[in-house]
Structures are given as structure tokens and as C-alpha cells.
PQR file of N, CA, C, O and H, with PARSE charges and radii, in Angstrom:
ATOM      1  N   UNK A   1     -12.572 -29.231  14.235 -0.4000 1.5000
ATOM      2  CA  UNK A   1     -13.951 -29.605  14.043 -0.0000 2.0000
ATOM      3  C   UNK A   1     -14.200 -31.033  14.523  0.5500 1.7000
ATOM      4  O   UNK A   1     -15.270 -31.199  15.108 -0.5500 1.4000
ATOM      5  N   UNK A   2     -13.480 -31.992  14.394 -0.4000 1.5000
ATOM      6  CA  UNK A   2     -13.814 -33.242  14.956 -0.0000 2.0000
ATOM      7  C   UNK A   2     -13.549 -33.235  16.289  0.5500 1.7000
ATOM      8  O   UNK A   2     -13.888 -34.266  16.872 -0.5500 1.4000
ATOM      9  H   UNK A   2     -12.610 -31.857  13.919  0.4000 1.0000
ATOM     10  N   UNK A   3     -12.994 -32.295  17.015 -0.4000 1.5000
ATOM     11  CA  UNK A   3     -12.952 -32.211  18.597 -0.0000 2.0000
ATOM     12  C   UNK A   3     -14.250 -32.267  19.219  0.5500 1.7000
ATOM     13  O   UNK A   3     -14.779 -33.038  20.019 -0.5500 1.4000
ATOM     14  H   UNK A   3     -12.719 -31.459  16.542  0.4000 1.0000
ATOM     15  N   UNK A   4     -14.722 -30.878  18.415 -0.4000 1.5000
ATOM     16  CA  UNK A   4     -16.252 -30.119  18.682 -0.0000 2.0000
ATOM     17  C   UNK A   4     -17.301 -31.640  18.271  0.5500 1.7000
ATOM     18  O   UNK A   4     -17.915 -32.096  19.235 -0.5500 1.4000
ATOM     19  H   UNK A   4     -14.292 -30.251  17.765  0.4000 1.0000
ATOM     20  N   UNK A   5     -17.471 -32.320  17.010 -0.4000 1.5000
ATOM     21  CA  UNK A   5     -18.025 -33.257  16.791 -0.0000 2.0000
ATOM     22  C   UNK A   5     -18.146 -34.579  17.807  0.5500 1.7000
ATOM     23  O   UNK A   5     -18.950 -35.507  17.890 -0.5500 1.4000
ATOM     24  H   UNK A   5     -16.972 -31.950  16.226  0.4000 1.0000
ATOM     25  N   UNK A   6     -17.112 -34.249  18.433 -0.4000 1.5000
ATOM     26  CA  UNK A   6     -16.492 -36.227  19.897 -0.0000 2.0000
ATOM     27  C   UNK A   6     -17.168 -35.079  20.520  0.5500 1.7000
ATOM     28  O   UNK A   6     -18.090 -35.683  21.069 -0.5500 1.4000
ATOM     29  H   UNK A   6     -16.459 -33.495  18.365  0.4000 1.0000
ATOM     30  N   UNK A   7     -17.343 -33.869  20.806 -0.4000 1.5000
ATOM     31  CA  UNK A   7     -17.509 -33.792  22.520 -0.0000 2.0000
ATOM     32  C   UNK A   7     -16.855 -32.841  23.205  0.5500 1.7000
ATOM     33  O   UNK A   7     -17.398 -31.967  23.880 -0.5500 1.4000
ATOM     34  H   UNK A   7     -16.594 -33.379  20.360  0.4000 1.0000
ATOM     35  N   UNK A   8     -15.569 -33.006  23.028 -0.4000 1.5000
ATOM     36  CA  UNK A   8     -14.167 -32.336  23.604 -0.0000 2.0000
ATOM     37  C   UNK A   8     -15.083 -31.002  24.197  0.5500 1.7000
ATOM     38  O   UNK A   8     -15.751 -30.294  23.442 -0.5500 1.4000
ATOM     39  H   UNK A   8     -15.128 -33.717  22.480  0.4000 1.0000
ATOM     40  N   UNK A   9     -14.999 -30.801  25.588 -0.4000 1.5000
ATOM     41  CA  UNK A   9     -15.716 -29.360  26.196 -0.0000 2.0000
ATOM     42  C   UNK A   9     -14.541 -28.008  25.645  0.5500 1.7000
ATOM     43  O   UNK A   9     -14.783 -26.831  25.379 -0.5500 1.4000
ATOM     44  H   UNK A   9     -14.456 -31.375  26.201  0.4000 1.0000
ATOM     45  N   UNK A  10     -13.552 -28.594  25.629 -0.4000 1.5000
ATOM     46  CA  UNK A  10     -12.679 -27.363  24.752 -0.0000 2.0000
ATOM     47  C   UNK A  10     -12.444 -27.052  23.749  0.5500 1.7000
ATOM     48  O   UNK A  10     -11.478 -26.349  23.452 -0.5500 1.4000
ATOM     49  H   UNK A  10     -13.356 -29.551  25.845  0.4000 1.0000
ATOM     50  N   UNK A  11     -13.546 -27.651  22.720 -0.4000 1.5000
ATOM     51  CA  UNK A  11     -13.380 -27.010  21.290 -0.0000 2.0000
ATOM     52  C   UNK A  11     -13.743 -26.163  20.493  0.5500 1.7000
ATOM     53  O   UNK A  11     -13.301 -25.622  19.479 -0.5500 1.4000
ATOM     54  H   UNK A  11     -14.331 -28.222  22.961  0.4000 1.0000
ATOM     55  N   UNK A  12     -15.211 -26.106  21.521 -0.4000 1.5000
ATOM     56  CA  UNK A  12     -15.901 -24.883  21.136 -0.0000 2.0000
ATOM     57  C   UNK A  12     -15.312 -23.527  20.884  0.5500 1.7000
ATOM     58  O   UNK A  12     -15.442 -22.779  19.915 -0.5500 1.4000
ATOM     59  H   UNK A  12     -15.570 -26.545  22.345  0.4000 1.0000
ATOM     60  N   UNK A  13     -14.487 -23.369  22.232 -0.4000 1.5000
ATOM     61  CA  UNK A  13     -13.858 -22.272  22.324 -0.0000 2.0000
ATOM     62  C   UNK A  13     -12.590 -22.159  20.965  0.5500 1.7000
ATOM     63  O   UNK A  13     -12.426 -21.298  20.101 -0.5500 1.4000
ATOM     64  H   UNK A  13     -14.381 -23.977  23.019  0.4000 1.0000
ATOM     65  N   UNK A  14     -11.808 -23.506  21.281 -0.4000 1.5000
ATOM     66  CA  UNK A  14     -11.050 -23.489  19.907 -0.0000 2.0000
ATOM     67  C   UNK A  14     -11.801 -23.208  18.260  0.5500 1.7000
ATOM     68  O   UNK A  14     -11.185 -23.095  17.200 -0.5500 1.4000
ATOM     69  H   UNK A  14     -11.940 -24.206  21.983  0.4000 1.0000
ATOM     70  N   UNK A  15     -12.824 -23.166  18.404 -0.4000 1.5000
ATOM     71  CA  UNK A  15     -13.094 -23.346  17.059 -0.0000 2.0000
ATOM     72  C   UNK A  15     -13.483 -21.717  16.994  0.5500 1.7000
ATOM     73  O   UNK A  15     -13.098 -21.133  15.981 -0.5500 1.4000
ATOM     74  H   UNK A  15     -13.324 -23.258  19.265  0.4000 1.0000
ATOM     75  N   UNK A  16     -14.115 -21.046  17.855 -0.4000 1.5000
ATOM     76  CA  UNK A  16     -14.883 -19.910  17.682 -0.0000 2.0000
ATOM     77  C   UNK A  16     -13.027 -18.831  17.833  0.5500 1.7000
ATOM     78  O   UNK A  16     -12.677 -17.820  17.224 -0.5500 1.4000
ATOM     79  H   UNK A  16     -14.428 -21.520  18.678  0.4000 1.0000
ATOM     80  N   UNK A  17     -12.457 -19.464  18.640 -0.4000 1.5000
ATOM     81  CA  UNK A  17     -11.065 -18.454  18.497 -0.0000 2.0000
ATOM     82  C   UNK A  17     -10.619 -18.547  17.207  0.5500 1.7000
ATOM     83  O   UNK A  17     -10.531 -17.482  16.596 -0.5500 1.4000
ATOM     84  H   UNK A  17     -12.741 -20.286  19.134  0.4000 1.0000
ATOM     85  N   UNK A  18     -10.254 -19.763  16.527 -0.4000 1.5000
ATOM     86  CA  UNK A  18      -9.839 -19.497  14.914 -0.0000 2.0000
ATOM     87  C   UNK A  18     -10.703 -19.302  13.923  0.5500 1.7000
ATOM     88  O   UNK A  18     -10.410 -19.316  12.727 -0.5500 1.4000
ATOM     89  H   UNK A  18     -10.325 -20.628  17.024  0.4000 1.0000
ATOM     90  N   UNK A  19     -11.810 -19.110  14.400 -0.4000 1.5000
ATOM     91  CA  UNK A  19     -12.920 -19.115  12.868 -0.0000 2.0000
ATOM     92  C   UNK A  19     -13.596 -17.714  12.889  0.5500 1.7000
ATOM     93  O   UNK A  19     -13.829 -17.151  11.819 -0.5500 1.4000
ATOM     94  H   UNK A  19     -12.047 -19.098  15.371  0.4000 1.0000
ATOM     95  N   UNK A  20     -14.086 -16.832  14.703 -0.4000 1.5000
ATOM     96  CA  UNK A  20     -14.758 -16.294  14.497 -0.0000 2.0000
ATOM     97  C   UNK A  20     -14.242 -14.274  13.945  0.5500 1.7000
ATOM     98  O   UNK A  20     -14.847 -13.217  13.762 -0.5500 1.4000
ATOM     99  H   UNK A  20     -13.897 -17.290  15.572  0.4000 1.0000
ATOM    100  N   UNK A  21     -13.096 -14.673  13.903 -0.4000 1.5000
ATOM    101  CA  UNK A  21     -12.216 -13.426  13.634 -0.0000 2.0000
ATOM    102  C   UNK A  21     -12.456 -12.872  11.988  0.5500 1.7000
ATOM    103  O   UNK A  21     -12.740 -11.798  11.456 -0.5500 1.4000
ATOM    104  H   UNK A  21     -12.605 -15.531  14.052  0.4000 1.0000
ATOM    105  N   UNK A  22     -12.072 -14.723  11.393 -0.4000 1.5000
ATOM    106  CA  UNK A  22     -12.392 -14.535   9.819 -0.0000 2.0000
ATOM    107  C   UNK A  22     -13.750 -14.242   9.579  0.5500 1.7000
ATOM    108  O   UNK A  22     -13.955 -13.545   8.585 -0.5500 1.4000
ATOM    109  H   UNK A  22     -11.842 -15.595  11.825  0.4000 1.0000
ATOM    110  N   UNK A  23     -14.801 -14.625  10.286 -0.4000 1.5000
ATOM    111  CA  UNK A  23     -16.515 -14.969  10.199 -0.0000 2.0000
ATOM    112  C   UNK A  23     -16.661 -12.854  10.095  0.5500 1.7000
ATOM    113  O   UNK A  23     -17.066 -12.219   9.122 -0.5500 1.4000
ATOM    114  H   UNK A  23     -14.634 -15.191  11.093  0.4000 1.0000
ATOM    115  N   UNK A  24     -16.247 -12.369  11.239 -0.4000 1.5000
ATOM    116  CA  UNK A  24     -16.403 -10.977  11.754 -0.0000 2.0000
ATOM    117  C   UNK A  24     -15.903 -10.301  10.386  0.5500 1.7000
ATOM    118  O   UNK A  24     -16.686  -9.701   9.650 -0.5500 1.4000
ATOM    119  H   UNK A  24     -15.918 -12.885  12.030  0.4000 1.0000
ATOM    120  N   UNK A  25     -14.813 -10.418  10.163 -0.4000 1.5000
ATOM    121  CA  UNK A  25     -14.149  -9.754   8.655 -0.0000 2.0000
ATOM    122  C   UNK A  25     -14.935  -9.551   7.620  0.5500 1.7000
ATOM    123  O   UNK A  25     -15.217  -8.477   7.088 -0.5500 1.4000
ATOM    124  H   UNK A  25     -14.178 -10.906  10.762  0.4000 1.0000
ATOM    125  N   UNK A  26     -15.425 -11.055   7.240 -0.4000 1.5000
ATOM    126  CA  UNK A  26     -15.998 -10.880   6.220 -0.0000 2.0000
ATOM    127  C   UNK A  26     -17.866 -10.114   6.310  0.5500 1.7000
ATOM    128  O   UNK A  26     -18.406  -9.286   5.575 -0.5500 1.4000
ATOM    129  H   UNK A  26     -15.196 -11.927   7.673  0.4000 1.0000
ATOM    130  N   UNK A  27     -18.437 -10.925   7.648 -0.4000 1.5000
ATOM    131  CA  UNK A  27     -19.804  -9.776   7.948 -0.0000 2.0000
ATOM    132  C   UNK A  27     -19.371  -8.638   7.646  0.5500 1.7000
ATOM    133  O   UNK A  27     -19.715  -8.239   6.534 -0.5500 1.4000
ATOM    134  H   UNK A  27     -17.999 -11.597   8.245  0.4000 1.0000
ATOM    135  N   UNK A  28     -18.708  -7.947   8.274 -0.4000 1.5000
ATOM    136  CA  UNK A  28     -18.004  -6.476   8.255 -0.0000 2.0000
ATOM    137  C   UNK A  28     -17.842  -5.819   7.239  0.5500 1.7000
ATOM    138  O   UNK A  28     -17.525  -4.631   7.297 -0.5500 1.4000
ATOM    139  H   UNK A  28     -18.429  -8.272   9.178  0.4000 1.0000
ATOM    140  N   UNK A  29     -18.001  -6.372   6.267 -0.4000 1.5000
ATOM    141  CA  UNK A  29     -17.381  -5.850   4.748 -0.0000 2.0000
ATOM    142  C   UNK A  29     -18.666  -5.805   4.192  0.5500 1.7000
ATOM    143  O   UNK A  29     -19.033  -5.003   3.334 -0.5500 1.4000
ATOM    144  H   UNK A  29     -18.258  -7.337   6.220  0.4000 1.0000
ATOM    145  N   UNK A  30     -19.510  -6.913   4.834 -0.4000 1.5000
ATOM    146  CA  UNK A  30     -20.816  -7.076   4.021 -0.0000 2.0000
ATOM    147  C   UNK A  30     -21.680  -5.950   4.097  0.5500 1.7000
ATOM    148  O   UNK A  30     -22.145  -5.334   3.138 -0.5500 1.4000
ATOM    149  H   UNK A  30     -19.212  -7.565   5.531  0.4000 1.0000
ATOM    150  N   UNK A  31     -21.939  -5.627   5.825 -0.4000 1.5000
ATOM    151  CA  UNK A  31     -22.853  -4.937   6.789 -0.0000 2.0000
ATOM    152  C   UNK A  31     -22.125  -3.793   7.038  0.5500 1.7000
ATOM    153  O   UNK A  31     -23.000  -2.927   7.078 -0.5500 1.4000
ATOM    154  H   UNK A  31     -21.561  -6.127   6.604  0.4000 1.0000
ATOM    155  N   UNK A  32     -20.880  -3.160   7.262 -0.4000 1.5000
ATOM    156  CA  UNK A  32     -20.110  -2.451   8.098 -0.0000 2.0000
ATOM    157  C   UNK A  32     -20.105  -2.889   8.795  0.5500 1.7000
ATOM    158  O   UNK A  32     -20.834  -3.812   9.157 -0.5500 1.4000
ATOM    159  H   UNK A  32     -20.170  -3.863   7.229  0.4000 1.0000
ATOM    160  N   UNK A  33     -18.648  -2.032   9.636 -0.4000 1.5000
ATOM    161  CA  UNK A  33     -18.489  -2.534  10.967 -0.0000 2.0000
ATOM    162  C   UNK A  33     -19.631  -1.882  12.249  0.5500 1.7000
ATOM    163  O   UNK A  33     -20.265  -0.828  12.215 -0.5500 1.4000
ATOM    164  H   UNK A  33     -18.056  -1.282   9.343  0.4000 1.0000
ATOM    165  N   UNK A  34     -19.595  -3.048  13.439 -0.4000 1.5000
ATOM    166  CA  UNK A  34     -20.474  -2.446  14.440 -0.0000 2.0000
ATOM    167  C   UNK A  34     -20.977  -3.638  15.288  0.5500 1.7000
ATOM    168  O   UNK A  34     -20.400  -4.698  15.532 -0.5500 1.4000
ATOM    169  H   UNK A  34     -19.080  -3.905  13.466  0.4000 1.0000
ATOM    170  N   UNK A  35     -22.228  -3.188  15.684 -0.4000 1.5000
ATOM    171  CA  UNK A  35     -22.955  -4.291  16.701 -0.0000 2.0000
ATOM    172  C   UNK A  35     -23.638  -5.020  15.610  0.5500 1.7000
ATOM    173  O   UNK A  35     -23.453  -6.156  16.047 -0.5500 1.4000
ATOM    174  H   UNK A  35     -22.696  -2.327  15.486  0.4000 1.0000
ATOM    175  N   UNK A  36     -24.185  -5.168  14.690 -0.4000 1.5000
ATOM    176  CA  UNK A  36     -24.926  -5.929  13.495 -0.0000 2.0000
ATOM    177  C   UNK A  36     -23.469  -7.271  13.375  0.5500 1.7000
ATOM    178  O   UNK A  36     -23.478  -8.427  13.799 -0.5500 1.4000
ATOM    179  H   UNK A  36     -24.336  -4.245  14.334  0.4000 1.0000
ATOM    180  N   UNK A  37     -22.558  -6.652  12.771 -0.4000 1.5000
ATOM    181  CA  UNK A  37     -21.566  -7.497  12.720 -0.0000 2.0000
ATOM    182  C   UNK A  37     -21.178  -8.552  13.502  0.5500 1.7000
ATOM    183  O   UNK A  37     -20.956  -9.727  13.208 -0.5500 1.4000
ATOM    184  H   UNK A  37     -22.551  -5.713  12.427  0.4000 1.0000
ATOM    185  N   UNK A  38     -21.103  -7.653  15.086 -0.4000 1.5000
ATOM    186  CA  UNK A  38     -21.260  -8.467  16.008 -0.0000 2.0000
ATOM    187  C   UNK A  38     -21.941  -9.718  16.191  0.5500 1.7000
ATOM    188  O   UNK A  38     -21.478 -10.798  16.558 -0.5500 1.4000
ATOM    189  H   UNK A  38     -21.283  -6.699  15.326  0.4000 1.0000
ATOM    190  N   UNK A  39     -23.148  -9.391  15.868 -0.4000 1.5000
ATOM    191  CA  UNK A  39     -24.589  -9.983  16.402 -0.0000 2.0000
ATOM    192  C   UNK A  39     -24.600 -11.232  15.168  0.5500 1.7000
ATOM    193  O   UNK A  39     -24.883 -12.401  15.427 -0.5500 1.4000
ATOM    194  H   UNK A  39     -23.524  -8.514  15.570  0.4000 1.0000
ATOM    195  N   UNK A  40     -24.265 -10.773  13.903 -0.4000 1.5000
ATOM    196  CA  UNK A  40     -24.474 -11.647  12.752 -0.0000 2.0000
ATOM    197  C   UNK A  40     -23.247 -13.036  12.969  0.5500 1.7000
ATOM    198  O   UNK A  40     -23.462 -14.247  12.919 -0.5500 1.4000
ATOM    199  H   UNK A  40     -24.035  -9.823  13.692  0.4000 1.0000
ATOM    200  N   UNK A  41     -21.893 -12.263  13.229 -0.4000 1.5000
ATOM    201  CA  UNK A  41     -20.972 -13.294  14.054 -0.0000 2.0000
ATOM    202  C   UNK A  41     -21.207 -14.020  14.677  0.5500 1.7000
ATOM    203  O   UNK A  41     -20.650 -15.084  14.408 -0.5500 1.4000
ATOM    204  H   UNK A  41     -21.718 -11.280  13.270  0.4000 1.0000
ATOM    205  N   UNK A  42     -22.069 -14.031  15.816 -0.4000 1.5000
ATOM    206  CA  UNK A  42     -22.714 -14.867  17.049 -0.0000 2.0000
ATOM    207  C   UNK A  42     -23.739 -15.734  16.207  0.5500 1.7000
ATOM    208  O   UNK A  42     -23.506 -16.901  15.892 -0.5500 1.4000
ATOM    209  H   UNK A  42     -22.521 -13.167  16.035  0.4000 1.0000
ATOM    210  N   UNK A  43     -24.653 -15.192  15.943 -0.4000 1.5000
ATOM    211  CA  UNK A  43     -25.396 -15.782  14.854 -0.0000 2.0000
ATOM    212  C   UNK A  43     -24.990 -16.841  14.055  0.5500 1.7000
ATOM    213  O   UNK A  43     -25.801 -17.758  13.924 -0.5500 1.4000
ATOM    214  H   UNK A  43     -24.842 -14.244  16.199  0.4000 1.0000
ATOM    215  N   UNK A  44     -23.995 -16.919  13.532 -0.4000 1.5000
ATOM    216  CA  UNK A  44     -23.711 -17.778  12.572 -0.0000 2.0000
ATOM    217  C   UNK A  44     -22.411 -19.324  13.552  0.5500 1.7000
ATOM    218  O   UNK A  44     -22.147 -20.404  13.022 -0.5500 1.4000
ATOM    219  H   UNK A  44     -23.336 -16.174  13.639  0.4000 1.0000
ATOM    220  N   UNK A  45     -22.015 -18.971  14.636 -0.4000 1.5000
ATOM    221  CA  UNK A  45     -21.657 -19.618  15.470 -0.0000 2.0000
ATOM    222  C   UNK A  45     -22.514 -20.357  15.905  0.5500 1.7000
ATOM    223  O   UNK A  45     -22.472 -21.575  15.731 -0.5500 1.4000
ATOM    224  H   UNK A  45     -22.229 -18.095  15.066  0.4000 1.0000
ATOM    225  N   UNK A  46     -23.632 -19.631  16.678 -0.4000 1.5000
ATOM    226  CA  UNK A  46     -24.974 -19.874  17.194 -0.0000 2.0000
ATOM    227  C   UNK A  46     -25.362 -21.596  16.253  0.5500 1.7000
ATOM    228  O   UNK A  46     -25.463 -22.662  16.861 -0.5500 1.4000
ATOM    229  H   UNK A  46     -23.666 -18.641  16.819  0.4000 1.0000
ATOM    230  N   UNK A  47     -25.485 -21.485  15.051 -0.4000 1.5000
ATOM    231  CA  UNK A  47     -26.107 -22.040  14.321 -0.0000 2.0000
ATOM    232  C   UNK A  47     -24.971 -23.670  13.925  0.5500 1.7000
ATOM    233  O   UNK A  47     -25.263 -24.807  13.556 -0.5500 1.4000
ATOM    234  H   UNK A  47     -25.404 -20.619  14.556  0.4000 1.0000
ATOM    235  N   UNK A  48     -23.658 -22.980  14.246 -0.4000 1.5000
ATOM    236  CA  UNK A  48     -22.833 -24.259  13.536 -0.0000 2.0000
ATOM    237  C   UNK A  48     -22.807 -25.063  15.221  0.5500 1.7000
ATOM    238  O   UNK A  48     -22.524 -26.262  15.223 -0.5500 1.4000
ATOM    239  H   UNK A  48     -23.421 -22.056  14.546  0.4000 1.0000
ATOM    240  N   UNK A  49     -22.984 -24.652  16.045 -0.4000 1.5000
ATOM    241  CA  UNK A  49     -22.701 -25.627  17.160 -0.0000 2.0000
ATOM    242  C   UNK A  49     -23.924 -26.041  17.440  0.5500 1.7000
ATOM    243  O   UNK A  49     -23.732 -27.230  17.695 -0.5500 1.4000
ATOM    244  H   UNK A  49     -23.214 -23.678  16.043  0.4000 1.0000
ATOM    245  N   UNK A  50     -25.034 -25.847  17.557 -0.4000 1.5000
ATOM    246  CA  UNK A  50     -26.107 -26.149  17.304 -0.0000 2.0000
ATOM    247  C   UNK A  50     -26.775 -27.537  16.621  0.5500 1.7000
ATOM    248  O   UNK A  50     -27.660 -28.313  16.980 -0.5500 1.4000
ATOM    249  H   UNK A  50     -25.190 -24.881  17.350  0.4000 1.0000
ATOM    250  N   UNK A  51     -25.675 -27.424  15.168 -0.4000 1.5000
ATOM    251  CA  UNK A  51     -25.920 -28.787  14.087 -0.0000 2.0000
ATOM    252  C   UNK A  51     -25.211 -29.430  14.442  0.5500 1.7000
ATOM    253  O   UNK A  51     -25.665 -30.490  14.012 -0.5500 1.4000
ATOM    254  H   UNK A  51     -24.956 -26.794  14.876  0.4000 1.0000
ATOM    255  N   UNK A  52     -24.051 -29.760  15.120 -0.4000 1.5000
ATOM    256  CA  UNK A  52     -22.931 -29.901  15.506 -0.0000 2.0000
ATOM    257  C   UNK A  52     -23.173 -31.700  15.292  0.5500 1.7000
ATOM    258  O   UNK A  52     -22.664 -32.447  14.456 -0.5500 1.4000
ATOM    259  H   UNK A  52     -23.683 -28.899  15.469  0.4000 1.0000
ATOM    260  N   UNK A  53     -24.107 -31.989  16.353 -0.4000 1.5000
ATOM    261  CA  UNK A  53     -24.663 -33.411  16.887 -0.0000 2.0000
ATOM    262  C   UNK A  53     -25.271 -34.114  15.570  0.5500 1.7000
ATOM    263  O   UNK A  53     -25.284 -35.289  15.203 -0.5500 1.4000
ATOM    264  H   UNK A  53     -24.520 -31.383  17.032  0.4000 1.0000
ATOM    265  N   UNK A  54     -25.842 -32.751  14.928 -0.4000 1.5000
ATOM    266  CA  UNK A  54     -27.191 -33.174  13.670 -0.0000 2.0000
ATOM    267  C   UNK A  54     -26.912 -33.834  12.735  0.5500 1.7000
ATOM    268  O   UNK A  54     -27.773 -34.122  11.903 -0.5500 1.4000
ATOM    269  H   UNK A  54     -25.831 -31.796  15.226  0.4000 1.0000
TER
END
């Protein structure tokens, strides 16, 4: 997270590879599995890189 926070153009990816697997799991359980899950995953990525700067 402090990669993503400096800047680092490669953290994004690091962060969404270790976080967005757990993020998917738990939607999944919430929603079932599927494209919702999907979409809610992205979604919630969407939103943390976003504040990132904020």
C-alpha cells in the first residue's frame, strides 16, 4: 500500500494480485458466484485506487 500511495506504476497491479482474490471470496459468499461477483470485485478496487491520492 505505500508503493501504490508514492506512485510506484507497479503497485497497482501488486496490490490488486494479493488483495483481489480475498475481495472475490468473500463477494462470492455474499452474492454467489458469477459476473455480479466479478463486477462487485472491480468495483471495490475501482474505488480504493481512486482515494488512493485523497
Amino acid at each position: 500500500m505505500r508503493a501504490l500511495i508514492e506512485g510506484e506504476p507497479w503497485a497497482a497491479t501488486a496490490v490488486w494480485n494479493a488483495h483481489a482474490p480475498k475481495v472475490f471470496r468473500i463477494v462470492a459468499r455474499v452474492l454467489g458466484p458469477g459476473a455480479d461477483a466479478e463486477d462487485v470485485t472491480q468495483e471495490v478496487f475501482l474505488r480504493v485506487f481512486s482515494r488512493v491520492s485523497g
